[in-house]
C-alpha positions as a printed Julia matrix, in Angstrom:
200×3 Matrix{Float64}:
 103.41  103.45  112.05
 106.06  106.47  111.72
 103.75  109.52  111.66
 105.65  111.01  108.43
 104.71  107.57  106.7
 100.84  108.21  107.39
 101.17  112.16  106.48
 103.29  110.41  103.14
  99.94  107.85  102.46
  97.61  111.0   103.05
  99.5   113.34  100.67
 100.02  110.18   97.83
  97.27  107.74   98.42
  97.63  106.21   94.59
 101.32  105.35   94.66
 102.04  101.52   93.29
 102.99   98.75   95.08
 106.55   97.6    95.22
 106.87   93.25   95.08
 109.84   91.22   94.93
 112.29   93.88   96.18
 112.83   93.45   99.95
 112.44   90.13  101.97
 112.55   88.05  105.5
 114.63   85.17  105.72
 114.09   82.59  107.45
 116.52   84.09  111.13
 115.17   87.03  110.86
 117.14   89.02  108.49
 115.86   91.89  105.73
 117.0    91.37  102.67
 117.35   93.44   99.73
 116.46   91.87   96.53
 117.79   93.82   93.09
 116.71   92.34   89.63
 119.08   89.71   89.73
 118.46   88.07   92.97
 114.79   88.31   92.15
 115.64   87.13   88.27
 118.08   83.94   90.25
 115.65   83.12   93.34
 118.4    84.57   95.56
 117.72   85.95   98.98
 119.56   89.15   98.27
 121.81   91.37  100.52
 121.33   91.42  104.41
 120.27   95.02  105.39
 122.94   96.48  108.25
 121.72  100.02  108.64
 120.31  100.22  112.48
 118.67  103.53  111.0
 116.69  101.55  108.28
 115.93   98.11  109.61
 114.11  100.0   112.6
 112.09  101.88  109.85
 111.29   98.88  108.29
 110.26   97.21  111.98
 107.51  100.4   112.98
 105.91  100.02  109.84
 105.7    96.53  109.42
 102.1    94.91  108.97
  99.94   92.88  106.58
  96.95   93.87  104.55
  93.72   91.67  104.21
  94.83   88.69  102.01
  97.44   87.76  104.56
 100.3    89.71  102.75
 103.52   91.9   104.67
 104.99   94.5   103.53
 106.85   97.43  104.67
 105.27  100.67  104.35
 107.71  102.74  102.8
 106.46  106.86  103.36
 103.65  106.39  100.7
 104.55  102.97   98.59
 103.89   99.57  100.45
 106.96   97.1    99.74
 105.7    93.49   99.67
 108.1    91.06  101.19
 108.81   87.78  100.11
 108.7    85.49  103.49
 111.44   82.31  103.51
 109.68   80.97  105.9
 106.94   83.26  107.97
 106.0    86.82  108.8
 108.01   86.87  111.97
 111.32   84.41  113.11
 111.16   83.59  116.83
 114.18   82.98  119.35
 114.6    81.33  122.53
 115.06   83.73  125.08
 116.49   82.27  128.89
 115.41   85.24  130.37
 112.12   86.36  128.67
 110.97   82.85  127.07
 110.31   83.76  123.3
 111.32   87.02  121.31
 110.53   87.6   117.99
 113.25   89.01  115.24
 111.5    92.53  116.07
 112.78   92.71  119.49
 109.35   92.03  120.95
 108.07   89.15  123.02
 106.24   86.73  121.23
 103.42   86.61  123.96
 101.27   83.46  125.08
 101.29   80.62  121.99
  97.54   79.84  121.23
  98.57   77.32  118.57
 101.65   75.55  116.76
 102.93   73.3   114.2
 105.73   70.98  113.29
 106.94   70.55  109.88
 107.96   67.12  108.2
 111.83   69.27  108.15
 111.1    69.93  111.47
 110.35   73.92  111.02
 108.96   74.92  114.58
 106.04   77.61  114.06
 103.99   79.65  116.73
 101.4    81.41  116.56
  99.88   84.32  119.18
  97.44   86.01  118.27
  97.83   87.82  115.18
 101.65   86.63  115.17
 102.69   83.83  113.49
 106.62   83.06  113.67
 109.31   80.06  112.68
 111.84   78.72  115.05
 115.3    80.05  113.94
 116.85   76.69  113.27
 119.52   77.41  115.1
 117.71   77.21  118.26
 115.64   73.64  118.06
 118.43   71.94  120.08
 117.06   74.02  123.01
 113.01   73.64  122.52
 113.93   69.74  121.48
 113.61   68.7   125.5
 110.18   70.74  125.77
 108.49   68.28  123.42
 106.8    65.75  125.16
 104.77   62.41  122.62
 102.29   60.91  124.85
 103.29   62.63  128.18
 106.69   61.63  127.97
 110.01   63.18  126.82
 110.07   62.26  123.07
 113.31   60.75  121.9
 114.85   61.51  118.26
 113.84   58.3   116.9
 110.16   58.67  118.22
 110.02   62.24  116.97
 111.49   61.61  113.17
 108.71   58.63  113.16
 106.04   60.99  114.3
 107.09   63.66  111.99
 106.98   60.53  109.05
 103.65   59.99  110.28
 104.64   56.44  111.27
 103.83   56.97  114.7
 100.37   58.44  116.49
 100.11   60.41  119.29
  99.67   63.57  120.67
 103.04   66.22  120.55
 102.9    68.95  123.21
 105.03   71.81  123.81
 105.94   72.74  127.35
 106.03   76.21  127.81
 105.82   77.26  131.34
 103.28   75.82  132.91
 101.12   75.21  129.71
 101.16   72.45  126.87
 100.39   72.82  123.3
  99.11   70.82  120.89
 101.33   70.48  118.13
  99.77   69.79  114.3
 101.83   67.92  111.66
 101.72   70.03  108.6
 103.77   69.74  105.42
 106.12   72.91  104.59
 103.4    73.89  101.48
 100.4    73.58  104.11
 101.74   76.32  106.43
 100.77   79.69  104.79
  96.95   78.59  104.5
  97.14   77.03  107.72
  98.01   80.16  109.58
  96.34   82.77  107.01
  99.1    84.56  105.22
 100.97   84.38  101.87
 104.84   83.99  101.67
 104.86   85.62   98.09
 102.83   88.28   97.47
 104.49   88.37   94.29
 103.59   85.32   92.74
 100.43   85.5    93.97
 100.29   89.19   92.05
 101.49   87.71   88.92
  98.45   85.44   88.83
C-alpha cells in the first residue's frame, strides 16, 4: 500500500465507504461505474489512465468478509467483481499472470463452471480464466488420464458423465470441482458485490 494512502487512513480513520462506484470485469479491466451504470446494471467506463490503474493495483486488497476494494488515500472503494477478485492469462513464457502483472504462483485448487468459467486459486488468490484464452488451457485438461474431447467435457460439465478432470500444469495435475456460476464466491471465500450484500 502507497505510503501517502496509510498516512491518508491515519490522519481520517472515520471516512465512509464508497460501493457500487468502481468495478473488475471479467478480462481484467477497471471500470468506472456513475449512477447510471450502477442504476442500469452496466459495467461502466474502462479506466485508461496508466497513472491511476497502477494506484488502484498497490492498494488493492480485501477486508475480512471476503470483500475488494481499492483503498483510495483514506476512503475504501468496494468493487463489484464480474466474475472474481483477480482475471488470469496464459502466459508462454511465464505460465499464468494475473490482470495485475504478477504471476499467479503454484494453483493449490480449481474449478470448472457449467459455462465453462476456468478459476484458480493460489493461496490467497483466486482468479477466472479470461475467456479468451480457454482454447489454449482446453488441451491441458485431461478426464480419466486421457485428453478430454469436447463432447466428453460438455457431458462432464452437464454432469452426465463421472470422472475425475485434471489440469496439467507443468509437471503437476489438479483436481478440478464442478461448481455452478452462483456456488463460486462461497466456494473460494469472497463476495462479488459488496454492495448488495451492504444493502442487506
Amino acid at each position: 500500500m502507497d505510503d501517502i494512502v496509510v498516512q491518508a487512513m491515519a490522519k481520517w480513520p472515520d471516512v465512509p465507504h464508497c460501493y457500487g462506484w468502481l468495478g473488475l470485469d471479467g478480462r481484467g479491466h477497471w471500470r468506472m461505474r456513475d449512477e447510471q451504470a450502477q442504476q442500469l446494471g452496466l459495467a461502466g467506463d474502462k479506466l485508461s489512465n496508466p497513472a491511476l490503474v497502477g494506484f488502484i493495483l498497490r492498494n488493492y486488497a480485501s477486508d475480512e468478509r471476503g470483500c475488494w476494494y481499492f483503498q483510495n488515500g483514506p476512503q475504501r472503494v468496494y468493487l463489484e467483481l464480474e466474475t472474481a477478485p483477480f482475471v488470469v492469462r496464459t502466459d508462454p513464457a511465464s505460465g499464468w499472470r494475473l490482470h495485475t502483472g504478477a504471476l499467479l504462483g503454484v494453483i493449490d485448487a480449481a474449478a470448472l463452471t457449467a459455462d465453462g468459467a476456468l478459476l484458480l486459486r493460489s493461496g490467497a488468490i483466486v482468479a477466472q480464466l479470461d475467456d479468451r484464452d480457454f482454447a489454449q488451457v482446453l488441451p491441458r485438461l485431461e478426464l480419466d488420464g486421457a485428453p478430454v474431447a469436447d463432447d466428453a467435457l460438455l457431458a462432464w460439465l452437464a454432469q452426465e458423465r463421472d470422472g475425475t478432470l485434471l489440469l496439467r500444469d507443468g509437471d503437476r495435475s489438479v483436481p478440478l470441482q464442478r461448481l455452478a456460476s452462483a456456488q463460486v464466491p462461497a466456494y473460494f471465500s469472497f463476495v462479488r458485490s459488496p454492495a448488495a450484500l451492504q444493502r442487506a
